[in-house]
N, C-alpha and C positions, 0 to 999 in steps of 0.2 A: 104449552103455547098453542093457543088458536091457529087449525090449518085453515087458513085462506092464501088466493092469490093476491099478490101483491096488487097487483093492476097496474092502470095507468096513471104516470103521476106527474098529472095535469096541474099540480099548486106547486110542483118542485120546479123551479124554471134556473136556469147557468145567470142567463138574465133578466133583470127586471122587465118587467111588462113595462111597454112607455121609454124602453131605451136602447139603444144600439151601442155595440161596445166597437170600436175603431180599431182593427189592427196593422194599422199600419205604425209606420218608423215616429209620427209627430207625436201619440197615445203612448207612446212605450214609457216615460216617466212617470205619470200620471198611473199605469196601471203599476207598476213597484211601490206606490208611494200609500196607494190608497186602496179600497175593496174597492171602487166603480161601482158597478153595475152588476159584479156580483153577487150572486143570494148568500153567499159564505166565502170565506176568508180562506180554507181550504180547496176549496173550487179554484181560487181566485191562484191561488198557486202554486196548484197541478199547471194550470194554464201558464203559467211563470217561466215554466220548465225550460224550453228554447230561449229565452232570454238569458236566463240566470247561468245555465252551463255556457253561454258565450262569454258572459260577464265574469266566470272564473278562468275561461281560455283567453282572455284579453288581457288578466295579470304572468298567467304560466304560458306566454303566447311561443316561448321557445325550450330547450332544456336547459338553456343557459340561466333563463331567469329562475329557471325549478334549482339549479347549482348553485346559485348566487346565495340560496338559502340554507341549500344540504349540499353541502359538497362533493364534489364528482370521489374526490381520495378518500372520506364517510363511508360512503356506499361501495366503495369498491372493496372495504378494507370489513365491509358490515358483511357475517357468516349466516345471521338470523335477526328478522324482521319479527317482534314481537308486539303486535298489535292488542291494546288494552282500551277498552269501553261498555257502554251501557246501550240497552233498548236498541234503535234504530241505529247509532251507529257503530255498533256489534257489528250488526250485519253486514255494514258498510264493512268491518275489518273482513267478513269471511270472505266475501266479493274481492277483496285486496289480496289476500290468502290464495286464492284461486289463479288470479291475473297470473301475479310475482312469482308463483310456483311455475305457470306453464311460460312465461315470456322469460324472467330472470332466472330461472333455476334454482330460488335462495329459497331455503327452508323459512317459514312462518308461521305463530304461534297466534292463536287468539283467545283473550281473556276476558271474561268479565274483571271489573276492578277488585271485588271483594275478594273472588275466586285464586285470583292471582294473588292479593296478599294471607288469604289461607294458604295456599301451596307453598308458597315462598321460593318460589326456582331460586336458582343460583342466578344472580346479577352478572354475565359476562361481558369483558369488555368489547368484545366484538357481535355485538348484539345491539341493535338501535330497536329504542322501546318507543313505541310511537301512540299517541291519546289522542283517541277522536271525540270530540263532544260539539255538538250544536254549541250550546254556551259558555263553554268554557267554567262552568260554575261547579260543576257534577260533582257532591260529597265525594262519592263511593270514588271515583278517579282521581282527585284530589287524595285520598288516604293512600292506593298507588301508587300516586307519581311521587308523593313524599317517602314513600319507602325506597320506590326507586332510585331517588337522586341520594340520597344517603352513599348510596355504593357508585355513581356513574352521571355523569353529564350527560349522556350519549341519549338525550330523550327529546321527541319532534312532537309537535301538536297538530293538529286540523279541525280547526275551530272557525265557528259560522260571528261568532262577537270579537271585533277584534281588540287586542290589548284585556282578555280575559283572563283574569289570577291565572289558571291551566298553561296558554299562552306566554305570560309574562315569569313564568317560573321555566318553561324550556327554553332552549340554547338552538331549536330549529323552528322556526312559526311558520306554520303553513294557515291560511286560511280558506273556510269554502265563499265568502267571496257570494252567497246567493240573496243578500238583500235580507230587510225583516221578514219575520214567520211568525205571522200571527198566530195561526191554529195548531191546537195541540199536537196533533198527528202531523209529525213531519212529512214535506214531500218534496220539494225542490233544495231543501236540503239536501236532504237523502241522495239524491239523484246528481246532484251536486259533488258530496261525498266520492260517491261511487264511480265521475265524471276522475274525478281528481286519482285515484288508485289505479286507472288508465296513465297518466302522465307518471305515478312514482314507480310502477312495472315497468314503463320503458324505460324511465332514467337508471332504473337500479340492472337493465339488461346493459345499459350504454354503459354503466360505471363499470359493469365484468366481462364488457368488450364481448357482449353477447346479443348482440342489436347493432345497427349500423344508427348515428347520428340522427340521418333522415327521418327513422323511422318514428321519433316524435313529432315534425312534421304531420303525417301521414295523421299517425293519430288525432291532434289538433282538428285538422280539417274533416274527417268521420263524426265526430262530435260534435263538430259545428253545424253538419249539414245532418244530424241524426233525425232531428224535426228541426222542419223550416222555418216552419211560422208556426203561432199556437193554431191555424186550420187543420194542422196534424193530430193536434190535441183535440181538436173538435169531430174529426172522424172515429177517432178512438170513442169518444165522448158516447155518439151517437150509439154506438155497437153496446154501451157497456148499460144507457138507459133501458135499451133491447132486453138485453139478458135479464135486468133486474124487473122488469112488468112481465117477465112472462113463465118465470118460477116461481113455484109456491114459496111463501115466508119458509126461508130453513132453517133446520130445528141446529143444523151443526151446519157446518163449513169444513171440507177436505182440500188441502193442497196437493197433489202427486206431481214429482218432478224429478229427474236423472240428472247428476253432474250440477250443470248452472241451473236448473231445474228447483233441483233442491233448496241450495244458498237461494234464491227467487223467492220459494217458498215459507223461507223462514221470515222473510218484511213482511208477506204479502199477508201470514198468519198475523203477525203483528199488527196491520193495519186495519183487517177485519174485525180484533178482537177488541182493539183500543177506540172502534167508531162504530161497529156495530153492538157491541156487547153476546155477538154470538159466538157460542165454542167453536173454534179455528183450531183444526189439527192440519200437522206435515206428515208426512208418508214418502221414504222413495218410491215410485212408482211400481215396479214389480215385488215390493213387499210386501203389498199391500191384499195380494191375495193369500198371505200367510198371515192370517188373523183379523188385521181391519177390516177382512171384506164384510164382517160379520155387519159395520154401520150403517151398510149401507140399506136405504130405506128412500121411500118415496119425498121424505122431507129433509134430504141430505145432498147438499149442492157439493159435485166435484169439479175441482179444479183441474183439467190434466195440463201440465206442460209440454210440450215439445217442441225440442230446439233445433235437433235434426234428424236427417233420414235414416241413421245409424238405429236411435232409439223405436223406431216404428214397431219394428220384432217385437220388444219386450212390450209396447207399450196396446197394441189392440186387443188382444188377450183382455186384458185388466176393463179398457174401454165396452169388451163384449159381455164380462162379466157384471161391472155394474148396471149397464141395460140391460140384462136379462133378467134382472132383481128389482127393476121398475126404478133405481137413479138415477138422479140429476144429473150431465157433465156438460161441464165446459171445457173445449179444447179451445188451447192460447197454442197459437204456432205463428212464426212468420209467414213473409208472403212465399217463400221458399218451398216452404214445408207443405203450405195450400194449395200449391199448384201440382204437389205428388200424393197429396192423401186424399182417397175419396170415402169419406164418409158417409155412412149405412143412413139412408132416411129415416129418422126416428124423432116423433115431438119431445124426448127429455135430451136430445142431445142441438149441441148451440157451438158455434165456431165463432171464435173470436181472432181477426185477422190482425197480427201486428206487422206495423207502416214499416218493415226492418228487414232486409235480406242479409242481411251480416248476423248470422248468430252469436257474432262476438260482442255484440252489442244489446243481446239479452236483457242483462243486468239492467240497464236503463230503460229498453223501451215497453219491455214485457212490465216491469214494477208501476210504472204508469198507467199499465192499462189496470192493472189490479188498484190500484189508487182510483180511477175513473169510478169504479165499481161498487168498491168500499166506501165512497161517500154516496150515490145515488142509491146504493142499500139502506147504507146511514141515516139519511132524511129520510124514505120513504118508509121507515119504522120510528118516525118522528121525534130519530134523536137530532142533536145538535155537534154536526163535526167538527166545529171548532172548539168545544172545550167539553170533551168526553167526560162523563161521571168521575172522581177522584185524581183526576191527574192535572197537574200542572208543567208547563215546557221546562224548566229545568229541577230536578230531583234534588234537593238540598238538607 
């Protein structure tokens, strides 16, 4: 691959030349229904995002409408959450994995579909088998959930199409509720998804009387006010054109991340790989100098995570090592995190400030910024992020 800077990318525009995009309350149909004014369908919505996660909190707007579906004695009587899917909402299941372990305490299991019917677990009945798909059409979880139900009814969906085979063959139908997605590379889906595994941790904390009622409440309202309006998305926006005009084209792509860090970096690999076509590797963050350090190189973009002030320790070290081998990084931290860390003046190092003091809220607002990023990489290597080389939105 030709080393050049990217540059500046003055034919990439969010919006057409000749038009102004409205955001206020009158425009908000109008931008779900249609691209607008923007240059790609996946721009179009990243920028969704705050709409869409209110629009799945406007049907789960209590626990009771989340019970109404899955029952409070379900989940109370459920010993293991077994989550089974493909690509992007995999990841969505590890993120759920994560939540439900530290909120609910209940053990969780995540599969790919095939995975899971090579192993063949034992089907228990106190096990809710739970299938996340965008379309609800997905072969590989289809072959699955037909094994599954063989042995157990005990199976929920979360599905973006609603009344999809997937859906219509489980006995709990959840949906995400985020409107059409045009572009291949999910991302208000996603985000959607991930929005939605906040509401099943707390209900499944409520069903084993390990959470107080309110405390979905609470969460509802955090989600709603995560980003306000898409201007939040357009800050993020700004920061992530930044990063991308002022590093060289990279040859690979490194994620580094601890804990939510990690589960972060396994979409954020996905998103890069599936819209840029560059090699995207994960790394926990302090592993990374037991042997990957060897990648690092002047044409090697890292990503560092940090969620909190805990991780700092392990995490400068690694930060001093790849600048001192002339790498790339980007540090993704809240604003928490910005206001305790003072970073070494160096031109290959780039901070990227997420709009988010609740590191609980990671999951969402960090993956959007890596989405901002991954497509204005995308076009500015003159690919097309809405329909990446070989892939189509449902695998069949």
């Amino acid at each position: 691959m030709e080393e050049k800077n990217i540059g500046q990318i003055n034919s990439i525009k969010i919006i057409k030349e000749n038009a102004k995009i409205n955001l206020t309350s009158n425009n908000k149909q109008k931008i779900v229904e249609t691209k607008q004014n923007y240059s790609h369908y996946m721009i179009k919505e990243i920028y969704d995002t705050p709409d869409s996660i209110r629009e799945l909190l406007k049907h789960y707007n209590n626990s009771q409408s989340f019970f109404d579906i899955l029952p409070k004695e379900i989940l109370k009587k459920t010993q293991e959450i077994c989550f089974i899917a493909c690509g992007t909402s995999y990841n969505a299941g590890l993120v759920a994995k994560d939540l439900i372990n530290k909120i609910a305490k209940v053990s969780v299991s995540v599969f790919t579909p095939i995975n899971f019917v090579l192993t063949k677990p034992e089907i228990k009945k106190d096990t809710l088998y739970f299938f996340i798909s965008q379309s609800g059409t997905t072969t590989d979880s289809l072959i699955a959930m037909e094994y599954v139900l063989k042995h157990t009814e005990n199976v929920a969906t979360l599905t973006n199409v609603q009344n999809s085979k997937m859906a219509i063959l489980s006995n709990f139908k959840f949906y995400a509720y985020a409107n059409e997605e045009k572009a291949i590379a999910s991302t208000k889906v996603y985000t959607n998804q991930v929005a939605f595994m906040y509401l099943l941790a707390c209900t499944t904390a409520i069903s084993k009387e390990k959470a107080q009622e309110d405390l979905y409440g609470t969460y509802v309202s955090e989600l709603q006010n995560l980003f306000v309006s898409k201007k939040d998305i357009a800050t993020l926006h700004q920061t992530a054109n930044k990063i991308v005009q002022n590093i060289k084209q990279p040859h690979i792509i490194t994620i580094l991340g601890h804990n939510s860090g990690s589960i972060i970096g396994s979409e954020a690999v996905l998103k890069f790989t599936e819209t840029t076509y560059i090699p995207t590797l994960h790394f926990t963050t302090s592993e990374y100098l037991h042997g990957p350090i060897a990648l690092v190189h002047e044409n090697v973009w890292h990503f560092v995570i940090i969620s909190n002030a805990e991780q700092l320790n392990y995490t400068n070290k690694v930060i001093d090592k790849i600048l001192a081998n002339n790498g790339n990084i980007v540090v993704m931290a809240n604003e928490n995190i910005v206001k305790i860390i003072n970073p070494v003046k160096n031109n290959n190092l780039y901070l990227y400030k997420i709009p988010n003091t609740n590191e609980f809220y990671d999951y969402i607002s960090m993956i959007v910024a890596f989405q901002l990023v991954a497509f204005e990489l995308c076009v500015a290597l003159g690919n097309n992020p809405d329909s990446p080389r070989h892939l189509t939105k449902s695998v069949i």
